[in-house]
C-alpha positions as CSV (number, residue, x, y, z in Angstrom):
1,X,3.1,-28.6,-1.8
2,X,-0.3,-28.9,0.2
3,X,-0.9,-26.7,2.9
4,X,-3.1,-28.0,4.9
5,X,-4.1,-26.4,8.4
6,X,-1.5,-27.2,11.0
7,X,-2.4,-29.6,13.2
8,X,-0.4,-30.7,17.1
9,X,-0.5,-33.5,19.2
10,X,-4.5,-32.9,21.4
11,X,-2.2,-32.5,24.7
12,X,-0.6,-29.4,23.2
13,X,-2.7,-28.0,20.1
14,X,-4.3,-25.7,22.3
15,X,-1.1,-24.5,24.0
16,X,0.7,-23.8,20.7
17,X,-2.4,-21.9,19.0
18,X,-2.7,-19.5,22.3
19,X,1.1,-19.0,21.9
20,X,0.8,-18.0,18.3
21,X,-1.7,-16.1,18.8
22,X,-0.1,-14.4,21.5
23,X,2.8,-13.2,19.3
24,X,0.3,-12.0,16.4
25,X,-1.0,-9.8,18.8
26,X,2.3,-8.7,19.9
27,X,3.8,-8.6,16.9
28,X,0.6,-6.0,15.5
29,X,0.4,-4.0,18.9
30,X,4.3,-3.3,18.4
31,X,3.7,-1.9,14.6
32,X,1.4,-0.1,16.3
33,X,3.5,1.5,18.7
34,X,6.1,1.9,16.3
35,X,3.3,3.9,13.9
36,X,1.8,6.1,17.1
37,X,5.4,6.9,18.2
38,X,7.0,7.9,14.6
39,X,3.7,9.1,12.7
40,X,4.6,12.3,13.1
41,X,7.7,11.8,11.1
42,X,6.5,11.5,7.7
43,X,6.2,14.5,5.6
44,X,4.0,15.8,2.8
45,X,4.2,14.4,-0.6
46,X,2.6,15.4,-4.3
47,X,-0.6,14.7,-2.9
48,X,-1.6,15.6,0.4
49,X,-2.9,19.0,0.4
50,X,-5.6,18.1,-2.5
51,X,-6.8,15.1,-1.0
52,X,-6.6,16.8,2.5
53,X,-9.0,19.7,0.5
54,X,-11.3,17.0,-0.8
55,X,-12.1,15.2,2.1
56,X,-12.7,18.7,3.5
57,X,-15.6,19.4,1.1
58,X,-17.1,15.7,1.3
59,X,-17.8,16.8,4.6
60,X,-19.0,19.9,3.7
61,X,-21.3,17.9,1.2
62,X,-22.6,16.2,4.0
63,X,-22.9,18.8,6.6
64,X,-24.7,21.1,3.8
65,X,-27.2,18.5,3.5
66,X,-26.1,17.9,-0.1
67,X,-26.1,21.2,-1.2
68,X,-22.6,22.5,-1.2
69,X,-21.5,19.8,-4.6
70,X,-18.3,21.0,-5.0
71,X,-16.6,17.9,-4.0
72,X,-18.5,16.6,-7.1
73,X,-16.0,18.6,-9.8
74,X,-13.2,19.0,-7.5
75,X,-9.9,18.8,-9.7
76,X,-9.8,14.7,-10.6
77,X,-10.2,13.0,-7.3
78,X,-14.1,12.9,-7.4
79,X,-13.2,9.8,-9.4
80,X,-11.9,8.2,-6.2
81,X,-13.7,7.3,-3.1
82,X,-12.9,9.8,-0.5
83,X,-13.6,7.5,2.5
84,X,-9.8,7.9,4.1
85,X,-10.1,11.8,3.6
86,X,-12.9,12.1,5.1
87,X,-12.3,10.1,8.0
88,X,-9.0,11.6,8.5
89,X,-10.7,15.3,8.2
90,X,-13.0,14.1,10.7
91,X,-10.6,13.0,12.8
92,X,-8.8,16.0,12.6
93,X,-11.7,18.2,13.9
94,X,-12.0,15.9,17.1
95,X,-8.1,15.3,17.8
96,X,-5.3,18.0,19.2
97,X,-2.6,16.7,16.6
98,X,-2.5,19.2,13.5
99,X,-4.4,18.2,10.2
100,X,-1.5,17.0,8.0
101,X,-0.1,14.9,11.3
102,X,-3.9,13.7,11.9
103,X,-4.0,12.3,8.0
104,X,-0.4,10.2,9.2
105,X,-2.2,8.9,12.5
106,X,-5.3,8.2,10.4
107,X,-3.4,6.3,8.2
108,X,-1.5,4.2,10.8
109,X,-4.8,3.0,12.4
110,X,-6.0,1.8,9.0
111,X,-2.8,0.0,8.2
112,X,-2.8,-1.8,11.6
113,X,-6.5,-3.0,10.5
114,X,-5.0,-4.5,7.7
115,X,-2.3,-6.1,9.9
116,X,-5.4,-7.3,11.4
117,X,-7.1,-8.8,8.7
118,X,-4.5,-10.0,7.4
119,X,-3.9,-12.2,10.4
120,X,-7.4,-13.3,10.9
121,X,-7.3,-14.4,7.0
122,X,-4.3,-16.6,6.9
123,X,-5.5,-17.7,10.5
124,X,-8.8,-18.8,8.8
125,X,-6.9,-20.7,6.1
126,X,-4.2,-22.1,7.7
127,X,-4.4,-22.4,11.1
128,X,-2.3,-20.1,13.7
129,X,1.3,-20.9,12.6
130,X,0.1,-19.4,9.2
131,X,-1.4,-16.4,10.8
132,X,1.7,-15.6,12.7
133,X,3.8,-16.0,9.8
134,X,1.4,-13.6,7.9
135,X,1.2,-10.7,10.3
136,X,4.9,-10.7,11.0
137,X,5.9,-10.7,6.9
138,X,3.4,-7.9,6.5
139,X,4.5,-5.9,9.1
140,X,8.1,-6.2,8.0
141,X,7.2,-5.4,4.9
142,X,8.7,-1.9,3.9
143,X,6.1,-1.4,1.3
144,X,3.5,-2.0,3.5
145,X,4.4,-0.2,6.6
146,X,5.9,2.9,4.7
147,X,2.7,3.4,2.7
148,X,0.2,2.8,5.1
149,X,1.8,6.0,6.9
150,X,1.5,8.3,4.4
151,X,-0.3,7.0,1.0
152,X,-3.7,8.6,1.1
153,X,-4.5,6.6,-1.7
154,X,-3.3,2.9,-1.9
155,X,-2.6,2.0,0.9
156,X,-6.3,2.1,2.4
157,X,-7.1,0.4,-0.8
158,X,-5.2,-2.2,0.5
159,X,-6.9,-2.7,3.7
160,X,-10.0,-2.6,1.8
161,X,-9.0,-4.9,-0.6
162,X,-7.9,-7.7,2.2
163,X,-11.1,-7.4,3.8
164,X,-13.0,-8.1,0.9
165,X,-10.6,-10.8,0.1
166,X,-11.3,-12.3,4.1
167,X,-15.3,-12.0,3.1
168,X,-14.7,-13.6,0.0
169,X,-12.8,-16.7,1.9
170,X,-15.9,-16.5,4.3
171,X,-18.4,-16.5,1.9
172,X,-16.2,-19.9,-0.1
173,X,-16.2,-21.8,3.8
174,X,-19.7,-21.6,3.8
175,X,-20.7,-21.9,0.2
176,X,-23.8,-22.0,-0.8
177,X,-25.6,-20.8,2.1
178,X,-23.5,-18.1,3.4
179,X,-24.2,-16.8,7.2
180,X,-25.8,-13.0,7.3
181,X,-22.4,-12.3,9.2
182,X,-20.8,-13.4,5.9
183,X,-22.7,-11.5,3.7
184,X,-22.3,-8.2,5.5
185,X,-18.5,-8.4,5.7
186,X,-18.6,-9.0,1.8
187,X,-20.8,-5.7,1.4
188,X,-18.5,-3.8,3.6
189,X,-15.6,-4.9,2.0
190,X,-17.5,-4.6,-1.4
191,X,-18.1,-1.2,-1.0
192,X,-15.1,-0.1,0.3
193,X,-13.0,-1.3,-2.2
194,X,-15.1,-0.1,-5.2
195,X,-15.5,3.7,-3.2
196,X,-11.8,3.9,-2.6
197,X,-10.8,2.7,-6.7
198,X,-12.4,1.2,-9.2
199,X,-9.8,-1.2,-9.2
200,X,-11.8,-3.3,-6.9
201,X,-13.9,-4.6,-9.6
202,X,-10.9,-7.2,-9.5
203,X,-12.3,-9.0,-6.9
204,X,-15.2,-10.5,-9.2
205,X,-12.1,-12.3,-11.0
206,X,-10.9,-13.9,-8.2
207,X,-14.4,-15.0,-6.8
208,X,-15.5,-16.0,-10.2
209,X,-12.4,-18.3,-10.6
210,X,-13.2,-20.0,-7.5
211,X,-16.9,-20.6,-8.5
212,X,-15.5,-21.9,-11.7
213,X,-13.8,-24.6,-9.8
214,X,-16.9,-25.8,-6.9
215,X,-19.3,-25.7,-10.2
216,X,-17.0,-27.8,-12.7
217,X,-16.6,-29.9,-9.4
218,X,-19.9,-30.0,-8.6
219,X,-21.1,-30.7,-12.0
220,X,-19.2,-34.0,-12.1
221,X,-20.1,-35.2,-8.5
222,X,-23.7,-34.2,-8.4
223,X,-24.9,-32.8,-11.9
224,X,-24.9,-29.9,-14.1
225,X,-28.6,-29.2,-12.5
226,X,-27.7,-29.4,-8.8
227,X,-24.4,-27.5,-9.4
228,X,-26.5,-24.5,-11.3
229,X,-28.7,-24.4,-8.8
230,X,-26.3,-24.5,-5.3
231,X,-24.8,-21.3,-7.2
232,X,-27.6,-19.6,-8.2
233,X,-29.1,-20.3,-4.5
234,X,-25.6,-19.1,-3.6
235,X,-25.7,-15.7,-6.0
236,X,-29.4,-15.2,-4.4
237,X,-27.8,-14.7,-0.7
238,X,-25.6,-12.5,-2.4
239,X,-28.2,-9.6,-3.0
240,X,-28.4,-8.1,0.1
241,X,-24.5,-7.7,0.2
242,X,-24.6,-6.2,-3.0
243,X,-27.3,-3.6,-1.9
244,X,-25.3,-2.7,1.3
245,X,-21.9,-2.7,-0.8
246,X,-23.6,0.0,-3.0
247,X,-24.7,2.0,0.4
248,X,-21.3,2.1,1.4
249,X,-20.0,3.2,-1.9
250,X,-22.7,5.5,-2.0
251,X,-20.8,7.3,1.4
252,X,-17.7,7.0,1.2
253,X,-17.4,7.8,-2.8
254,X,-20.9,10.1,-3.0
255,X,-20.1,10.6,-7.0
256,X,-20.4,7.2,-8.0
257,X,-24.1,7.4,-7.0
258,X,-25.1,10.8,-8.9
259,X,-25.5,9.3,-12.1
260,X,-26.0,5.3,-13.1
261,X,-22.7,5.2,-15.1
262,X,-20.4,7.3,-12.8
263,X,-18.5,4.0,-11.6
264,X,-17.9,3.2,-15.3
265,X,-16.9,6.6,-16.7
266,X,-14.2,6.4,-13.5
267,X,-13.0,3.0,-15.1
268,X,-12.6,4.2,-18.2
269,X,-11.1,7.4,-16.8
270,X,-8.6,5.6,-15.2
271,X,-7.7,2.7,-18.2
272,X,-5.9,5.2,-20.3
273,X,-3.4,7.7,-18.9
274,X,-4.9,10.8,-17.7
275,X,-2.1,13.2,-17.9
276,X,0.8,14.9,-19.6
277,X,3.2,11.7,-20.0
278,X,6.6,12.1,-18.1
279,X,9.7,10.4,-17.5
280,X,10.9,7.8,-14.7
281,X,13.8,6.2,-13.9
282,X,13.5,2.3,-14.5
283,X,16.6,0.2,-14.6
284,X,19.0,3.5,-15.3
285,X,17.0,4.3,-18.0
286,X,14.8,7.5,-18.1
287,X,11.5,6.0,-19.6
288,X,8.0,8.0,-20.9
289,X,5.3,6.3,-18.2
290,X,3.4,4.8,-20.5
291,X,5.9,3.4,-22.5
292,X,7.3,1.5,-19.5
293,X,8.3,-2.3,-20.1
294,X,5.8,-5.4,-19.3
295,X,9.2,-6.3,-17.1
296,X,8.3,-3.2,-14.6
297,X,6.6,-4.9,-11.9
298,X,7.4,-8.3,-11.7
299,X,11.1,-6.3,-11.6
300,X,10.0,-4.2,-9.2
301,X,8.4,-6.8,-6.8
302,X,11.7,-8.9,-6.9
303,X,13.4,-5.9,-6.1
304,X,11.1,-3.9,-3.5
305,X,10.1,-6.4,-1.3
306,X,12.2,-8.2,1.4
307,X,13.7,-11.6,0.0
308,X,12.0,-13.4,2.7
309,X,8.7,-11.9,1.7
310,X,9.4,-13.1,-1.8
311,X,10.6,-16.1,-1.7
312,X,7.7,-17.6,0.7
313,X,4.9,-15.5,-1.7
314,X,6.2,-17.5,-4.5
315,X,6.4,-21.1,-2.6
316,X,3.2,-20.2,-1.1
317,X,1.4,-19.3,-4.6
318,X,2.8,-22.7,-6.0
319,X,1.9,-24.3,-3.0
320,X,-1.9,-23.0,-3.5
321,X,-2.0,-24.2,-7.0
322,X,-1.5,-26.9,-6.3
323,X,-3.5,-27.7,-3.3
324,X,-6.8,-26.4,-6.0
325,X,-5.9,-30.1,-7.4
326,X,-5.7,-32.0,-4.8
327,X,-8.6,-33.9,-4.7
328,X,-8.1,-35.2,-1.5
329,X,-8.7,-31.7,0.0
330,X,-12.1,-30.4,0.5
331,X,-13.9,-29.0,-2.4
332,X,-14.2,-25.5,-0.7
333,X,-11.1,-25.7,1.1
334,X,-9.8,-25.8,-3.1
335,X,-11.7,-23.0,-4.3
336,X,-10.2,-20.6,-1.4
337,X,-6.9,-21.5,-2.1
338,X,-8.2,-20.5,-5.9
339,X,-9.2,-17.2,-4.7
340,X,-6.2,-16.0,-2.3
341,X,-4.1,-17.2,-5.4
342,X,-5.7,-15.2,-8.0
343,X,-6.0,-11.9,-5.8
344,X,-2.0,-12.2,-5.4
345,X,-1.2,-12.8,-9.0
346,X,-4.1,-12.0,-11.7
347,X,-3.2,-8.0,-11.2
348,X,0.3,-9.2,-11.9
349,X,-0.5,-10.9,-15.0
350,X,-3.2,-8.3,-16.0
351,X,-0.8,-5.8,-15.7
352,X,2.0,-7.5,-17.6
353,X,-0.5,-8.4,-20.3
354,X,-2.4,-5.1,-20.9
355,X,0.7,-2.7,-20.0
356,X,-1.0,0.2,-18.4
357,X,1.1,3.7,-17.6
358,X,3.3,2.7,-14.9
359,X,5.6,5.0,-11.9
360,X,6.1,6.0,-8.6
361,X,7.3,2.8,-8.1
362,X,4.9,0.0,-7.5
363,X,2.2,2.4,-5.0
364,X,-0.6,1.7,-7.0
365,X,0.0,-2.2,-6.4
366,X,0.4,-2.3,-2.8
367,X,-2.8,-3.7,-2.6
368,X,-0.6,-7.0,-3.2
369,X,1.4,-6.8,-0.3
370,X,-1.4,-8.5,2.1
371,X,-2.6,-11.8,-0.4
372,X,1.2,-12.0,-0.5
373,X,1.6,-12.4,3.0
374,X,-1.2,-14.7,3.1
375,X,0.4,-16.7,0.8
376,X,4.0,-16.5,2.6
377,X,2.2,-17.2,5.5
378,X,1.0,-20.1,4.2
379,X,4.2,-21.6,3.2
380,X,5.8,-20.3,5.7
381,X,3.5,-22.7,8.0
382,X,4.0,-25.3,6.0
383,X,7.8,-25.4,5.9
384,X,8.0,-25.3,9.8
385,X,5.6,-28.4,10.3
386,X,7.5,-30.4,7.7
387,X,10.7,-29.6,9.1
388,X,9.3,-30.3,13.0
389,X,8.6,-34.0,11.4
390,X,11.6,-34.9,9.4
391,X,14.5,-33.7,12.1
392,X,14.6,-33.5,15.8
393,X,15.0,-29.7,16.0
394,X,13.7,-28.9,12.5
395,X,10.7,-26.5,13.9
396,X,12.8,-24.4,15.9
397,X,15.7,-24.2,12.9
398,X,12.7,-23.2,10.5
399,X,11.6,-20.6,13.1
400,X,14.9,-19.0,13.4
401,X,15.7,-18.7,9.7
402,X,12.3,-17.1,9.1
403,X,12.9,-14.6,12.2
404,X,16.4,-13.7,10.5
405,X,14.7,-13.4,7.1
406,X,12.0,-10.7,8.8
407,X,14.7,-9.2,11.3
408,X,17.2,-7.7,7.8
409,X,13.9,-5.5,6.8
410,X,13.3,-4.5,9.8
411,X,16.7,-2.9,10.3
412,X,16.5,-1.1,7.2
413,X,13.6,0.0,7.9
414,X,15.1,1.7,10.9
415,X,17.7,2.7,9.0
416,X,15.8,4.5,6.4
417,X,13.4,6.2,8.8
418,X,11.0,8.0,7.7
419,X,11.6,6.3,4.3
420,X,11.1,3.1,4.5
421,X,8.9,3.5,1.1
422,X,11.9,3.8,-0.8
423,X,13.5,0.0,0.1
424,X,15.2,-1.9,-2.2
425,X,16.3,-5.4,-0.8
426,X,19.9,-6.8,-1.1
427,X,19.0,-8.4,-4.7
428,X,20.2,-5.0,-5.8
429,X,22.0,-4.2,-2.9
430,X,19.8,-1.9,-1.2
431,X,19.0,2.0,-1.7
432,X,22.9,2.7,-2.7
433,X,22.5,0.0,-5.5
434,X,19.3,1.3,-6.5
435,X,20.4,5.1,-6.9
436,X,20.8,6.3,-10.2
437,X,19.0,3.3,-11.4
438,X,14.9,3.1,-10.0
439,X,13.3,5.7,-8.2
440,X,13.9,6.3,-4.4
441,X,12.1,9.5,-2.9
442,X,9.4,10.3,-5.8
443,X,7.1,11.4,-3.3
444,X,9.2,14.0,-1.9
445,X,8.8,12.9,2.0
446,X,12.4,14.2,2.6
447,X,11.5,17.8,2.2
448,X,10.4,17.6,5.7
449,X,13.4,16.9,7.0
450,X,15.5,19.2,4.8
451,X,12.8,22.4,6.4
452,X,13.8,21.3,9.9
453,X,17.6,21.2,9.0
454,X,17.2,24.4,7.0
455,X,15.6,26.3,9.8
456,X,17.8,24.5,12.2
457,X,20.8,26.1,10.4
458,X,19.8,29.6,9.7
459,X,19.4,29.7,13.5
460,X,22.7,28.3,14.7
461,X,24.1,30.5,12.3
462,X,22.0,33.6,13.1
463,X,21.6,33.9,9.5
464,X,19.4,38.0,9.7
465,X,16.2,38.2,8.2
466,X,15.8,39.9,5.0
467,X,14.6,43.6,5.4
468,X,10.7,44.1,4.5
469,X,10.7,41.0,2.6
470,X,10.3,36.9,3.2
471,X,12.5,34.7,3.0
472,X,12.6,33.4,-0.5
473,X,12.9,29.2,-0.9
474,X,13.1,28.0,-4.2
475,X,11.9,23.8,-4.2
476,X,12.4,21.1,-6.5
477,X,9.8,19.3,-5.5
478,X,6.3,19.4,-4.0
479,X,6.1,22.4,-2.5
480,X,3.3,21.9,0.0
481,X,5.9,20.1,2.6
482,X,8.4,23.2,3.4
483,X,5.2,25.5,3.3
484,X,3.8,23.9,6.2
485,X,7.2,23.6,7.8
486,X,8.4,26.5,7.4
487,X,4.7,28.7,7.6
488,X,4.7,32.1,6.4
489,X,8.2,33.6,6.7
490,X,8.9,32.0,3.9
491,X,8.0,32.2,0.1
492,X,8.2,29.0,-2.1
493,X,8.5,29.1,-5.6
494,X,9.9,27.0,-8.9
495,X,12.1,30.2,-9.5
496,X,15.7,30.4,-8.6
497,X,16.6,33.6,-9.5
498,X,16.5,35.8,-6.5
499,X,15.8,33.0,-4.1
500,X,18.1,33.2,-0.6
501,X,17.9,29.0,-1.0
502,X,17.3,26.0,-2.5
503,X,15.9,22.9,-1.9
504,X,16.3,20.0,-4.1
505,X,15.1,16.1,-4.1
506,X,18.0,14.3,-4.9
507,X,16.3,12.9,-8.2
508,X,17.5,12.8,-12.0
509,X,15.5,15.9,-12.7
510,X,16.5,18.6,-9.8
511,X,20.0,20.0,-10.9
512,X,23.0,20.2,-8.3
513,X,24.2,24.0,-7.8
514,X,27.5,24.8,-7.5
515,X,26.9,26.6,-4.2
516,X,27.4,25.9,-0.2
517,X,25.4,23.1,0.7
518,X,23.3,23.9,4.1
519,X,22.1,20.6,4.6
520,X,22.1,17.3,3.3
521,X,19.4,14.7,4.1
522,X,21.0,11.1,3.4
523,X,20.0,7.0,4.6
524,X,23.1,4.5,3.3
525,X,25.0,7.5,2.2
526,X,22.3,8.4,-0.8
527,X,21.0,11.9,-1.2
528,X,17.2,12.1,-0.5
529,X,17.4,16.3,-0.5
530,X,19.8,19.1,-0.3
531,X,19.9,22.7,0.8
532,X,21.6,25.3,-0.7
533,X,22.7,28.8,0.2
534,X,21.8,31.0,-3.2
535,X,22.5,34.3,-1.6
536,X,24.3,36.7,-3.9
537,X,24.2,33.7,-6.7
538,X,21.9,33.5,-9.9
539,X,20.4,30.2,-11.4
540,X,17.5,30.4,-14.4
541,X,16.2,26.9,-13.5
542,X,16.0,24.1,-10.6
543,X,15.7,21.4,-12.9
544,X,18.2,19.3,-14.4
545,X,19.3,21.0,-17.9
546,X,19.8,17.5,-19.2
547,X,16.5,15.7,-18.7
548,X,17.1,12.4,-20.5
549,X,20.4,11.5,-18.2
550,X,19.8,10.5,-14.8
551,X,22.8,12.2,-12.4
């Protein structure tokens, strides 16, 4: 499968390229809207309240002048880049919305960037069919649009990563003299993706596979000498990119810089697991993290990801293949598609080759998601011009198969608001055929929503305060979320003994009590958390007594 650029009769390409682009621009203001007007519904995970502490001392770094260096040691996250944290803390200072609800907004406008990009990048490649088709499978992408509203972490790694990738697709169009506008874009990008993980080291890979084709190419057509040369004249623009890619890093990620070898103690940090090892549920089985199978993400991609998402990221990764052969396509036309293929699947095959700790899902690969949609966008363009010129209505039959494909996310993704992290597709028959099988809520977003119910009921039911005393709220799960619900009237803690309630992520290792439920916070009829009432009971422990058997 080729996928050339689309291409319409003179009298109408300009029409149909307006119109496309038209409906990108739609399609990202309305995940806009639908970020600015929910943003406030997504709760605190594991996370939140560290990263929330570090990116207020990176300011403090700053504003200190470089004096106040605890950001430097602060618990593990000084190996990351503190970039989103830092913006988000800024942003706080300068907006009325609280921090926590600042960090979700932050977030939201970082995601739509990589909508963004996203488009612009498939545009670039494949003309404005593609582009479409990429925007709108991205933004109906569960994994994406969940994340990006409340993964401090990965998912601005994404957006970092695909506008790298879109510099490195720059840099290929106009190999080997790339423009200065080029070469800035790929030290932005460069730097941002190194200061926010280490993990964007990748990106040499794929640009080093796609230099591997234009110089064997090159070498044939015009000689071993000319081909050496173009690239190194070609590495030689380079440098200034690489000095602004390290000023960049140097801000957003200020550790990095403090000693030569910082970037490379991180990446060694990070190559072996860092922590106590502990169990996650993958395919019913309660499995150690880093003894989790070389099956675990290709399983979880075919399983987390809408089927119309998967099926064109396929088509268009085969398609990209094997338009890098086609010797009837421009050289550097072959070497992008090259580089868009390897940043989609070499973390796939890295990762099933070196089998690294693996859980919480597939968060730390979400920088996928947007090379994905490039590619699906891709085929996705393809499919509809080869159908508008083999039938008489094969566009617009095309079109409407792909807008049902992206319409069935969508409505789960309204249905499992503010959760729509925690989609399966209907390979596995959704969240109720996942329960008791992968993980749904690991990050504990529902506690939100269980401290609005439980405050909800203990006023409908006039439940009296305790005398002299705080209410006493024993949580399975992270405990941060029902503290800044609830504020100071209540005291959270691990114990049970004593505690007036209880509230528990439905997950294999909170236990179910034997108690009246309060409230119950379900999508598709599965438990996400529960409230108890553990007044005048006793419990010794929240979690589940047997460890090794999901419930």
């Amino acid at each position: 499968m080729v996928l050339p650029p689309l291409t319409f009769p003179p009298s109408q390409s300009w029409i149909r390229a307006a119109f496309c682009d038209r409906v990108a621009v739609v399609v990202i203001t309305l995940a806009a809207a639908a970020a600015a007007f929910t943003f406030r519904s997504y709760g605190l995970g594991w996370d939140d309240f560290t990263h929330a502490q570090y990116g207020d001392l990176l300011i403090k770094y700053y504003g200190s002048g470089f004096s106040d260096q605890r950001a430097l040691s602060f618990v593990n996250l000084y190996f990351y880049g503190g970039g989103f944290d830092m913006a988000a803390a800024l942003l706080a200072k300068l907006l009325p919305t609280g921090l926590f609800e600042t960090r979700r907004l932050a977030g939201a406008l970082i995601g739509v960037i990589g909508l963004i990009v996203t488009w612009r990048l498939a545009r670039r490649i494949g003309g404005p069919v593609a582009g479409l088709a990429a925007v709108v499978l991205l933004a109906a992408c569960p994994m994406f649009f969940g994340h990006m509203l409340m993964n401090p972490k990965d998912a601005p790694f994404a957006v970092a990563m695909i506008i790298l990738l879109l510099a490195l697709v720059r840099l290929l169009s106009e190999y080997p003299r790339p423009t200065p506008a080029g070469i800035a874009l790929f030290g932005l990008g460069l730097g941002l993706s190194i200061g926010s993980r280490t993990l964007g080291v990748l990106a040499g890979v794929y640009m080093l596979a796609a230099m591997a084709l234009l110089l064997a190419v090159e070498a044939k057509t015009k000689g071993i000498r000319e081909a050496l040369a173009r690239a190194c004249q070609f590495i030689l623009y380079l440098l200034p990119g690489f000095v602004l890619a390290y000023g960049v890093m140097a801000v957003v990620w200020p550790w990095s810089v403090q000693e030569a070898l910082n970037p490379w103690l991180a990446l060694t940090y990070f190559s072996h697991f860092f922590e106590a090892p502990w169990r996650e549920l993958f395919d019913g089985r309660l499995i150690l993290v880093p003894d989790m199978p070389r099956t675990y993400l290709p399983t979880l991609l075919a399983l987390r990801v809408p089927e119309i998402f998967f099926a064109l990221g396929i088509c268009g990764a085969l398609g990209a293949g094997y338009a890098a052969t086609r010797r009837d396509i421009p050289l550097r036309q072959r070497a992008i598609f090259v580089c868009v293929a390897m940043a989609a699947l070499f973390p796939i095959v890295l990762t099933i080759a070196v089998r690294p700790a693996m859980y919480n899902g597939i968060r730390h690969f979400v920088f996928l998601m947007p090379p994905i949609a490039v590619l699906g966008g891709l085929a996705g363009a393809w499919l509809i011009e080869a159908a508008r010129r083999r039938f008489r209505f094969g566009a617009t039959t095309a079109v409407a198969v792909l807008a049902v494909g992206v319409t069935l996310p969508v409505v789960e993704m309204v249905r499992l608001h503010p959760y729509e992290y925690t989609y399966y597709n209907h390979f596995i028959g959704g969240v109720s055929g996942a329960q008791g099988r992968f993980m749904l809520d690991y990050w504990g977003l529902s506690l939100k929503q269980a401290s609005q119910a439980l405050e909800a009921k203990i006023a409908a039911d006039k439940i009296p305060h305790p005398s002299g005393r705080r209410w006493k709220l024993a949580v399975c799960g992270p405990h941060r979320s029902p503290e800044v619900e609830l504020g100071p009237d209540f005291e959270i803690t691990w114990d049970p003994q004593g505690a007036d309630f209880a509230m528990m992520l439905g997950v294999f290792y909170c236990r179910e009590f034997d108690a009246p439920v309060m409230a119950e916070i379900r999508r598709e009829d599965v438990l996400y958390a529960r409230v108890y009432d553990l007044r005048g009971r006793s419990y010794p422990t929240l979690l589940n007594p047997y460890p090794t058997r999901p419930y």
